[in-house]
MDAnalysis code that builds the backbone (N, CA, C; Angstrom):
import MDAnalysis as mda
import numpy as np

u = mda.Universe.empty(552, n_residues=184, atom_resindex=np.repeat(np.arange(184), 3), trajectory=True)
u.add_TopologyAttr("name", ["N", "CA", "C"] * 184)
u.add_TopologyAttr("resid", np.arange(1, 185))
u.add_TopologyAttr("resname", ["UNK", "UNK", "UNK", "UNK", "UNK", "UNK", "UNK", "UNK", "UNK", "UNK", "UNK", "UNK", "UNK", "UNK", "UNK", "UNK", "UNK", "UNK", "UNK", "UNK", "UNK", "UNK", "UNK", "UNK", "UNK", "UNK", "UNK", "UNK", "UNK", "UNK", "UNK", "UNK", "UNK", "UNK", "UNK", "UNK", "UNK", "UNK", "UNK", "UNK", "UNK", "UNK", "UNK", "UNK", "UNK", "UNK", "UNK", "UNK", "UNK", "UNK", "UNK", "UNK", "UNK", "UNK", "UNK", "UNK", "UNK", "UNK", "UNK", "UNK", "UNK", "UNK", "UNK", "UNK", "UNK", "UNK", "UNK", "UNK", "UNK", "UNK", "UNK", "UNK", "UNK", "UNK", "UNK", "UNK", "UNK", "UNK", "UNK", "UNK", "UNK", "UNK", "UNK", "UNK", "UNK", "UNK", "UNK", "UNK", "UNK", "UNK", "UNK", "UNK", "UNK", "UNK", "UNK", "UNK", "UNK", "UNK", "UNK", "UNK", "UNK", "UNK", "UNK", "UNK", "UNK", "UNK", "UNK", "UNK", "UNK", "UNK", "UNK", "UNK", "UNK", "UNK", "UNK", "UNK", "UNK", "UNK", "UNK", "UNK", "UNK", "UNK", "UNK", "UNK", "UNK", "UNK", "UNK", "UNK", "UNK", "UNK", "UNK", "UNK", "UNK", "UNK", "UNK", "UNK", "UNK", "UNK", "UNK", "UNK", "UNK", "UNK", "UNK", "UNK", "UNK", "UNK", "UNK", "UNK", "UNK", "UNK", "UNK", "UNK", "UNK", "UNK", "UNK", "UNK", "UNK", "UNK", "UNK", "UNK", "UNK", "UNK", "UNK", "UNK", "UNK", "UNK", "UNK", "UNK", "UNK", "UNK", "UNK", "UNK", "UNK", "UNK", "UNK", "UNK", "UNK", "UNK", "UNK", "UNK", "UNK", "UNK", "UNK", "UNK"])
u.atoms.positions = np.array([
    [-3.970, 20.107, -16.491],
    [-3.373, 19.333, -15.425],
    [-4.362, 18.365, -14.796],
    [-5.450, 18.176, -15.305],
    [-6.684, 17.553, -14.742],
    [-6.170, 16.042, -14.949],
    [-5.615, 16.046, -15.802],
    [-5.642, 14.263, -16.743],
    [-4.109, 13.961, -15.942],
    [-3.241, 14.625, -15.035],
    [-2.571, 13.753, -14.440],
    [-2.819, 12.447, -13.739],
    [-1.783, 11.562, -14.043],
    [-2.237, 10.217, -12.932],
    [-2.282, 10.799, -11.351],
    [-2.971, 10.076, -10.548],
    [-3.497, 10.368, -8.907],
    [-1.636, 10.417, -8.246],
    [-0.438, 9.491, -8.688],
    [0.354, 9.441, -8.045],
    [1.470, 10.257, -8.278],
    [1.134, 11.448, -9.295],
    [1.935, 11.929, -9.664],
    [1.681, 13.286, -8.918],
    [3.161, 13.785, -8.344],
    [3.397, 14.842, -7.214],
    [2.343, 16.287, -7.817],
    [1.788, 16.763, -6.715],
    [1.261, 18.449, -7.651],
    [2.628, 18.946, -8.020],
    [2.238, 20.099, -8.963],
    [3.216, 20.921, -9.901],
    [2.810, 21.824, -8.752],
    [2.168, 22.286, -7.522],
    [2.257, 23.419, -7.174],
    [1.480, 23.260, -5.623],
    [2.236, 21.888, -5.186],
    [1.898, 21.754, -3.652],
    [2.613, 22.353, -2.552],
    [1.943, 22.663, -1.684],
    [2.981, 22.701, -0.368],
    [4.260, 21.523, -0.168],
    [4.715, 21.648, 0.563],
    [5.957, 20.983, 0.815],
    [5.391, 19.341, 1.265],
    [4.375, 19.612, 2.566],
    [4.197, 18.230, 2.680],
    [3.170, 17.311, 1.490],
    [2.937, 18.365, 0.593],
    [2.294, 17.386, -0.547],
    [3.504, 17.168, -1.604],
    [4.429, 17.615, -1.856],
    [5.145, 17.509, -2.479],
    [6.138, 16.326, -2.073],
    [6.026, 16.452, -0.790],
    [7.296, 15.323, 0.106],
    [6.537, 13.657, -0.131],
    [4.748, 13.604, 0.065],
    [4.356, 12.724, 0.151],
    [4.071, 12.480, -1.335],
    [3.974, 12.925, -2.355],
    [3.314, 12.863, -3.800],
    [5.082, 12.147, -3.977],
    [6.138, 12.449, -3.970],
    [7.341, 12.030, -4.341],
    [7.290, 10.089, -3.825],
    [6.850, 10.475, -2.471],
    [6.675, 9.333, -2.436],
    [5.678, 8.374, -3.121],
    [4.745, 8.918, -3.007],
    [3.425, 7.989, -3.517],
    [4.182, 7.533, -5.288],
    [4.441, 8.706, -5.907],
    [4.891, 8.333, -7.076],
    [6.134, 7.091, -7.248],
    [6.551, 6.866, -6.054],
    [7.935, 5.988, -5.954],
    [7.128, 4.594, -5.596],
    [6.397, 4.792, -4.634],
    [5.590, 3.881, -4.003],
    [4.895, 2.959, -5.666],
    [4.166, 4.141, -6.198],
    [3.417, 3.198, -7.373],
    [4.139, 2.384, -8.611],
    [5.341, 3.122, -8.790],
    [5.636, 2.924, -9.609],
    [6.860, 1.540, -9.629],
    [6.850, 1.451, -8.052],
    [7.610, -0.182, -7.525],
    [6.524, -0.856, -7.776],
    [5.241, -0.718, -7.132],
    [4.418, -1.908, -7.099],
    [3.619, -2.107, -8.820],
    [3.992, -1.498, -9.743],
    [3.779, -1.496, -11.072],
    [4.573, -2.502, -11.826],
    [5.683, -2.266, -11.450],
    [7.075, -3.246, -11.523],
    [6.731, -4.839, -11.169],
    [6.678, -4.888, -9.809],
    [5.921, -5.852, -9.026],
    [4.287, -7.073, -9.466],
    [3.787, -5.972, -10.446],
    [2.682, -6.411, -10.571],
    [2.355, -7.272, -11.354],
    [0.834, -8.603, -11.003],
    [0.386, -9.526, -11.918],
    [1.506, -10.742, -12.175],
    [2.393, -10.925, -11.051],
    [3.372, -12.131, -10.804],
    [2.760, -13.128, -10.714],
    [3.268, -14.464, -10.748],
    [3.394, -15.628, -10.079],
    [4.062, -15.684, -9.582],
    [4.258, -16.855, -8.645],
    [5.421, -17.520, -7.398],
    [6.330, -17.218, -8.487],
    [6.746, -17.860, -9.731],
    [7.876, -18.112, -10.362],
    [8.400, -16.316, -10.323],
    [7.354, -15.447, -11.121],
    [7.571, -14.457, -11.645],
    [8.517, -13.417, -10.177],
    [8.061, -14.067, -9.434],
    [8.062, -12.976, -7.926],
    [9.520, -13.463, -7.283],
    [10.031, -15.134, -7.873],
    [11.462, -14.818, -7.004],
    [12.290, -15.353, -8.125],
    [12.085, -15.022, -9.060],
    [13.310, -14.752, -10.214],
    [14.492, -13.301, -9.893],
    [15.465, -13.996, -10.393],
    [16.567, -13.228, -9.796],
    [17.287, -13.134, -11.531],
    [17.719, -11.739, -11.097],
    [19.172, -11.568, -12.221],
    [20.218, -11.215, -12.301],
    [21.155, -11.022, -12.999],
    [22.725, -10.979, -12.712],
    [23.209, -11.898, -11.594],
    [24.414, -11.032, -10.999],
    [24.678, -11.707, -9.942],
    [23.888, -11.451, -8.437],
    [22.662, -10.669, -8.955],
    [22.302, -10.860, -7.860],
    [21.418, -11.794, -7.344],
    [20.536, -12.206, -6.036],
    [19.579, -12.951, -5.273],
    [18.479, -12.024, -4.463],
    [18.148, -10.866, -5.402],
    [17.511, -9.941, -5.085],
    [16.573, -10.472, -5.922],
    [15.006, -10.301, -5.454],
    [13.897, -10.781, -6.046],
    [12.642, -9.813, -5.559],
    [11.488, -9.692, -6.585],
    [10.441, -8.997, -6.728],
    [9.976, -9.410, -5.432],
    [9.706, -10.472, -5.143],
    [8.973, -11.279, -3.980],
    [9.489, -10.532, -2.840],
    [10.674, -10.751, -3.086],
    [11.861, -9.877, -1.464],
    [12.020, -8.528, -1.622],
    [11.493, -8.060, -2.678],
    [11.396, -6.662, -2.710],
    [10.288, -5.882, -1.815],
    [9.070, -6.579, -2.306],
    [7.838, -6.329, -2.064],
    [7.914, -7.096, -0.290],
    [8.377, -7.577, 0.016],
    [8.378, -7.857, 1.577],
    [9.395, -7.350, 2.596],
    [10.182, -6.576, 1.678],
    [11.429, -5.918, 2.683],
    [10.446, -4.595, 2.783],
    [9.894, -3.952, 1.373],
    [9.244, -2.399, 1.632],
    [8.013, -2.298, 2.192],
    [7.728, -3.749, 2.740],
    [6.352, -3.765, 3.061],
    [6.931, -3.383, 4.744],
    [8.053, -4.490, 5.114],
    [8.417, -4.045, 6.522],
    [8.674, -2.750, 6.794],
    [9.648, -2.240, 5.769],
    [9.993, -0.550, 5.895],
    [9.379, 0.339, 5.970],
    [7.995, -0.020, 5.367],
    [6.861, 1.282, 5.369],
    [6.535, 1.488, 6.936],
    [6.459, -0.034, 7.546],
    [5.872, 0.007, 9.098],
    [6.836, 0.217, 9.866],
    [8.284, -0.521, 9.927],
    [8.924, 0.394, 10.680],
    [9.202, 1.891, 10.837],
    [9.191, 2.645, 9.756],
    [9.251, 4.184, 9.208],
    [8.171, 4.490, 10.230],
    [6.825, 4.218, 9.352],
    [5.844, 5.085, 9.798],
    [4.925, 4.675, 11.235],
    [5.119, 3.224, 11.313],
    [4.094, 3.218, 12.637],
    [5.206, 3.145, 13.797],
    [6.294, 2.782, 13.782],
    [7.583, 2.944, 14.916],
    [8.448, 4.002, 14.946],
    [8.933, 4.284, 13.683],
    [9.772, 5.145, 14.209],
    [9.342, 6.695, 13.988],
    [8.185, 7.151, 13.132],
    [7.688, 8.289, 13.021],
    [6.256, 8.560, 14.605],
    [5.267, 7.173, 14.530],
    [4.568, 7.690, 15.255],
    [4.566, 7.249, 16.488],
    [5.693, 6.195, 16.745],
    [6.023, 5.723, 17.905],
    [5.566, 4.295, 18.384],
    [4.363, 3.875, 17.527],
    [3.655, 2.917, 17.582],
    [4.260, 1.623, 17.786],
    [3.599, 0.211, 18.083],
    [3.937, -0.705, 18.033],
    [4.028, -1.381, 16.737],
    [4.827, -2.264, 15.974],
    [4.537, -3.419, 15.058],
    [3.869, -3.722, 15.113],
    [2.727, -3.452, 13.718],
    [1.529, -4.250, 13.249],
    [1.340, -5.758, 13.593],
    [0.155, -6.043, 13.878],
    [0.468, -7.503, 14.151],
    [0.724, -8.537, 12.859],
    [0.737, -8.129, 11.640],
    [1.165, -8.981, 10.761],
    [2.466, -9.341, 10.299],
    [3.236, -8.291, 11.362],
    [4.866, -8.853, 11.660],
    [4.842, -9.871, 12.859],
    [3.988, -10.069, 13.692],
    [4.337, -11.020, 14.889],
    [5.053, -12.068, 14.820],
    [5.078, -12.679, 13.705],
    [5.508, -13.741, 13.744],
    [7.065, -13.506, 12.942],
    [7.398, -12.688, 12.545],
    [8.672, -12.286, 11.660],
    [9.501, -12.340, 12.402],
    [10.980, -13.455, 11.718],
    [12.109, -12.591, 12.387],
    [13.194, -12.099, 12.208],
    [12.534, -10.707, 12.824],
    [13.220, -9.189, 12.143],
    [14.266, -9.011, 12.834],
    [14.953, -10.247, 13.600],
    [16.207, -9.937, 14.165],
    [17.217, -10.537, 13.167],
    [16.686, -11.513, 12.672],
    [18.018, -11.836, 11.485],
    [17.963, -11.248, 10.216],
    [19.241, -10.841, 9.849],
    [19.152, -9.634, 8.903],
    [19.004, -10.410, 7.441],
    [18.269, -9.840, 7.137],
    [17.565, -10.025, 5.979],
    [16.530, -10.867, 5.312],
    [16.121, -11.128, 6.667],
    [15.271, -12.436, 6.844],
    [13.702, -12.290, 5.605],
    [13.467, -11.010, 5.281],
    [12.648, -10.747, 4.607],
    [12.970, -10.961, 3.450],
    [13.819, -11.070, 2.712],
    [14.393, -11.390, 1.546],
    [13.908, -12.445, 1.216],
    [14.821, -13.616, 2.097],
    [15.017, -14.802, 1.673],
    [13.401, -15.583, 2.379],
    [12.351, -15.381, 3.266],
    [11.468, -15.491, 3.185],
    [10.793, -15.620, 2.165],
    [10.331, -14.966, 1.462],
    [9.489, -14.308, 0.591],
    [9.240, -15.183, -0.719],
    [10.401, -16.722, -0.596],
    [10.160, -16.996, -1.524],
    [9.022, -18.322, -0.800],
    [8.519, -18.477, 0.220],
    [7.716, -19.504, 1.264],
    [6.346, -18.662, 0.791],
    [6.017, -17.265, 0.320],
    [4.894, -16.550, 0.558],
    [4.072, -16.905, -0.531],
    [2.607, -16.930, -0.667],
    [2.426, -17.301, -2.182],
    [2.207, -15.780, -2.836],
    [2.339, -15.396, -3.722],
    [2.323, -13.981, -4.290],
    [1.193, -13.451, -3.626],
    [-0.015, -13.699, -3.212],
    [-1.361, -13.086, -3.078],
    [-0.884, -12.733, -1.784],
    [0.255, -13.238, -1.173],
    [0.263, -12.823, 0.363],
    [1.290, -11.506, 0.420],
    [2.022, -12.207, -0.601],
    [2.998, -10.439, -0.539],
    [2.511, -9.551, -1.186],
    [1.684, -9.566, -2.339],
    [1.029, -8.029, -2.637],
    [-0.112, -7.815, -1.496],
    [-0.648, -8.653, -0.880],
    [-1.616, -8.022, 0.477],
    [-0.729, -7.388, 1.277],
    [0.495, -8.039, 1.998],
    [1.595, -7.615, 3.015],
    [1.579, -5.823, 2.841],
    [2.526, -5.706, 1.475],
    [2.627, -4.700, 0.932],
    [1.594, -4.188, 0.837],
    [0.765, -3.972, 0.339],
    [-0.744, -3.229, 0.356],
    [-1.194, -2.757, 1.331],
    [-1.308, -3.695, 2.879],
    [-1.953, -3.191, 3.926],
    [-0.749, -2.265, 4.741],
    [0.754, -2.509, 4.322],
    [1.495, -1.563, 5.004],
    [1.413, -0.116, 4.308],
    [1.326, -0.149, 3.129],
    [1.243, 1.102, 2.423],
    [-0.176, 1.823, 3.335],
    [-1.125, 1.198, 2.742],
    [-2.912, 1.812, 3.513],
    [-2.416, 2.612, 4.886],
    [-1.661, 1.738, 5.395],
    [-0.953, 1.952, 7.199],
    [-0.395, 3.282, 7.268],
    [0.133, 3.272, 6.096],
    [1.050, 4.613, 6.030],
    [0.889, 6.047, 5.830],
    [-0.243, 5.485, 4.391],
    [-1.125, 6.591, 4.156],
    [-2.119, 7.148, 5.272],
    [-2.674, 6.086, 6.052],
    [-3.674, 6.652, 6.936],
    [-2.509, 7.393, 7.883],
    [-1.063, 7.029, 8.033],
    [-0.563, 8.054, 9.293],
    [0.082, 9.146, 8.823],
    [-0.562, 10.084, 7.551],
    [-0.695, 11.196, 7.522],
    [-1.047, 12.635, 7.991],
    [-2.329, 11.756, 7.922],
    [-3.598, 12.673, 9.099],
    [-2.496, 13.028, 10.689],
    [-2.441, 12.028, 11.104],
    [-1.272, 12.046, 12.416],
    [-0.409, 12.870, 12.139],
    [0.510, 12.646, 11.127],
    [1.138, 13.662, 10.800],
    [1.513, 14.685, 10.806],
    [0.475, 14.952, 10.177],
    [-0.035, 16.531, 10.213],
    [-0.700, 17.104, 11.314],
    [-1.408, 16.501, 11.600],
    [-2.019, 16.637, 13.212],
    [-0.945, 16.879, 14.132],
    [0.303, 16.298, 14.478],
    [1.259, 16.633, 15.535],
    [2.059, 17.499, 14.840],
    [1.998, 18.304, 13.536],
    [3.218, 19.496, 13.313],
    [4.003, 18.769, 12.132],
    [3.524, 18.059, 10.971],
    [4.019, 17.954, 9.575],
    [5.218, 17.486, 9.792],
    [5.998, 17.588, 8.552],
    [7.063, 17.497, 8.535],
    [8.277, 18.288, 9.405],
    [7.539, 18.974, 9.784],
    [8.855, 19.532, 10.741],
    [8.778, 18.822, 12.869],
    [7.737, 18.213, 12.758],
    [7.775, 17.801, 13.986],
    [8.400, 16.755, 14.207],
    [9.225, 16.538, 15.565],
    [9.953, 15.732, 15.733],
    [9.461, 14.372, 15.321],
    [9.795, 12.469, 15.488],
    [9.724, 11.498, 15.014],
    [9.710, 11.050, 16.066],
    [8.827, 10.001, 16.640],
    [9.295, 9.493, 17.968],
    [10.477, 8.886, 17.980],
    [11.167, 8.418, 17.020],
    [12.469, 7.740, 17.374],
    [13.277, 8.481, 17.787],
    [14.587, 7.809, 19.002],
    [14.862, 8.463, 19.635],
    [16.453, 8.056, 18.991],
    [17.264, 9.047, 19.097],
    [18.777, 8.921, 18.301],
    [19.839, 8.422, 19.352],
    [20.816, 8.187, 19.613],
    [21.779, 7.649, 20.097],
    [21.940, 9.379, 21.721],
    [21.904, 9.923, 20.538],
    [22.153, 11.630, 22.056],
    [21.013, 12.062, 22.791],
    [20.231, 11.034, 22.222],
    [18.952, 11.610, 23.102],
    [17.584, 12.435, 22.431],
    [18.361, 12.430, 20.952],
    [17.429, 14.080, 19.939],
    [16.482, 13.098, 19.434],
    [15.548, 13.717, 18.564],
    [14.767, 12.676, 17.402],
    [15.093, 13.585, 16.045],
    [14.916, 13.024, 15.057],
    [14.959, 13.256, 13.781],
    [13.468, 14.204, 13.798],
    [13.850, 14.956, 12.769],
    [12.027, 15.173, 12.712],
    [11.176, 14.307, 11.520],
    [10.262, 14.635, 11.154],
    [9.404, 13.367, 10.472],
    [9.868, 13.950, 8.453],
    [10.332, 14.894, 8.776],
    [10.651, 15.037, 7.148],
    [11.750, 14.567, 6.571],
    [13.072, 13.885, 7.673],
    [14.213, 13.145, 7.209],
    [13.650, 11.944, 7.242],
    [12.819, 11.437, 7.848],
    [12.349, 10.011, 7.642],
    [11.650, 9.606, 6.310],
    [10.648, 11.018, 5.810],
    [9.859, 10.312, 4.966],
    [10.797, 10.525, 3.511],
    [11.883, 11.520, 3.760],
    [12.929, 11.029, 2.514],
    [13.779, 10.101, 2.425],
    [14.158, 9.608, 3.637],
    [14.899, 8.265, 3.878],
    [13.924, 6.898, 3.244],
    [12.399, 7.190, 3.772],
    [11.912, 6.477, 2.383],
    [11.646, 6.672, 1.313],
    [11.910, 7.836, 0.754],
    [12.079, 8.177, -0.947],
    [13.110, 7.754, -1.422],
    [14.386, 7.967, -0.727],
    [15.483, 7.458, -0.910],
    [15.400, 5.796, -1.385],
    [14.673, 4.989, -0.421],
    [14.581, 4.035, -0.049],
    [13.882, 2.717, -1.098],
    [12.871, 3.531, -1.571],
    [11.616, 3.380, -3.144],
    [12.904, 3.364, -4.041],
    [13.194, 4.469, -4.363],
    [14.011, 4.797, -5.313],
    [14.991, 3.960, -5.821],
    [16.099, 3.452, -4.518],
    [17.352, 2.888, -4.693],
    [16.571, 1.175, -5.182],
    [15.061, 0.396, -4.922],
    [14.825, -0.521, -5.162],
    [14.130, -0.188, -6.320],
    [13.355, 0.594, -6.499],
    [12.554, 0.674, -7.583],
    [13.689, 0.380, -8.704],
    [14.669, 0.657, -9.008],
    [15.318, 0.674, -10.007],
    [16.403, -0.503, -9.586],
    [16.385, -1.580, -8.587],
    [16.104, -3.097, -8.476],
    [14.775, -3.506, -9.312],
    [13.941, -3.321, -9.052],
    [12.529, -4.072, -9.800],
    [13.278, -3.903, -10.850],
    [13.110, -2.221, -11.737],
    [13.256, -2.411, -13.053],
    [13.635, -3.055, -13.552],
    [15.170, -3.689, -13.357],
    [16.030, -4.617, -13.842],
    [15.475, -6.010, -13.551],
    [14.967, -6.732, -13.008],
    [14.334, -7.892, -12.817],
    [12.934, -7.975, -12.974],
    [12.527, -7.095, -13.355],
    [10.906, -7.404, -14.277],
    [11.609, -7.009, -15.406],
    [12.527, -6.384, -16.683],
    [12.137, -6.398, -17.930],
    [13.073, -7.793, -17.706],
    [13.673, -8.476, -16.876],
    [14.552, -10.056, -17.103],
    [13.223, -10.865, -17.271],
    [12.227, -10.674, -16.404],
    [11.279, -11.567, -15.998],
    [10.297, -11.413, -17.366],
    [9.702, -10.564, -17.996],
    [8.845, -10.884, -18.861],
    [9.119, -9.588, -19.899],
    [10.271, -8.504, -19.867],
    [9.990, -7.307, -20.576],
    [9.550, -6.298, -20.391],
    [8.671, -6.215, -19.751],
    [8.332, -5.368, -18.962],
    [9.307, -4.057, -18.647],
    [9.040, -2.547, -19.222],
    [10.193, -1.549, -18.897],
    [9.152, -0.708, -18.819],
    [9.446, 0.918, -18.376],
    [8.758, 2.227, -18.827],
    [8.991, 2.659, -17.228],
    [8.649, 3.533, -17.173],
    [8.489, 4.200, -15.919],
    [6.898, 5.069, -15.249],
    [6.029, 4.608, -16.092],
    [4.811, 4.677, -14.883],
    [4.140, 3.839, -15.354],
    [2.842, 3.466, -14.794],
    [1.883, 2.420, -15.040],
    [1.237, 3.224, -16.471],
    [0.457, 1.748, -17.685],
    [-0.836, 2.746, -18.061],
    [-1.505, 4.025, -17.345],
    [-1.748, 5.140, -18.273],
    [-2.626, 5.837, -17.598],
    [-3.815, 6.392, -18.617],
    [-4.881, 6.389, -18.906],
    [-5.666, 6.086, -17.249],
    [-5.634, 4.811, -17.282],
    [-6.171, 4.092, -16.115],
    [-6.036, 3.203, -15.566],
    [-6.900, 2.095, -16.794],
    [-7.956, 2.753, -16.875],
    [-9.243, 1.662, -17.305],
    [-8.731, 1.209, -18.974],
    [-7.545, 1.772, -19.347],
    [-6.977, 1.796, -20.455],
    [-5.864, 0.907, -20.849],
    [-5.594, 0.373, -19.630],
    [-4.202, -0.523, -19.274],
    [-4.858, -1.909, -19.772],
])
């Protein structure tokens, strides 16, 4: 079991390694999809849809920070949303095609880092079973383990968006990156 890839869940973790390895594995295996674009490569669209790598990678970049620095640890929006606006719906989408690629795999990158570091927190206030600072319509909070499957959920339902618009875009199919890495 030594020669597993880093993003692949333990075969024999606790729950919150298992909850976060699900993710990480969802997490990598979008931005694998995602990866080594150009502008062109990043807002190519297929079928009938206007769903694009570019708008992929900038909707999950917002979602990681709303999830984890607002609605899990209560925090404010990073300042590299300041200028976003996250009041018109879907504004991240159709953005994304103004970004030059180097800015949306950074976007994405530094929200992920964001996320990972609010683990430690995490765990520090009571894991997955401790409440979320967000607060629900009755007054309750969710606790932090429906959130971080709402973003597994969340990877998931796009990751398999990418798929379909990277093998359109260059062929590109499989379901994890090279492994090991230095081999890719």
């Amino acid at each position: 079991m030594a020669d597993l890839p880093p993003w692949e869940p333990p075969f024999d973790g606790d729950e919150i390694r298992a909850v976060f390895g699900a993710l990480a594995r969802q997490r990598t295996t979008f931005r694998w999809k995602c990866a080594d674009l150009d502008a062109a490569g990043l807002a190519s669209t297929t079928a009938a849809s206007q769903l694009t790598l570019g708008g992929l990678l900038k909707h999950l970049a917002l979602i990681e920070d709303v999830y984890f620095q607002v609605k899990i640890l209560g925090n404010a929006m990073p300042s590299a949303w300041d200028a976003a606006a996250r009041d018109v719906d879907g504004w991240e989408f159709s953005s994304a095609a103004e970004d030059p690629p180097d800015a949306l795999y950074a976007l994405w990158d530094s929200s992920v880092e964001r996320s990972r570091a609010a683990v430690a927190e995490i765990e520090a206030r009571g894991g997955l079973d401790a409440p979320a600072a967000q607060t629900m319509p009755d007054g309750g909070h969710p606790n932090v383990r429906r959130l971080v499957l709402d973003l597994v959920e969340e990877y998931g339902r796009h990751t398999g968006h990418a798929d379909l618009i990277r093998e359109a875009v260059d062929g590109r199919t499989g379901e994890d990156p090279p492994w090991p890495a230095e081999q890719a």
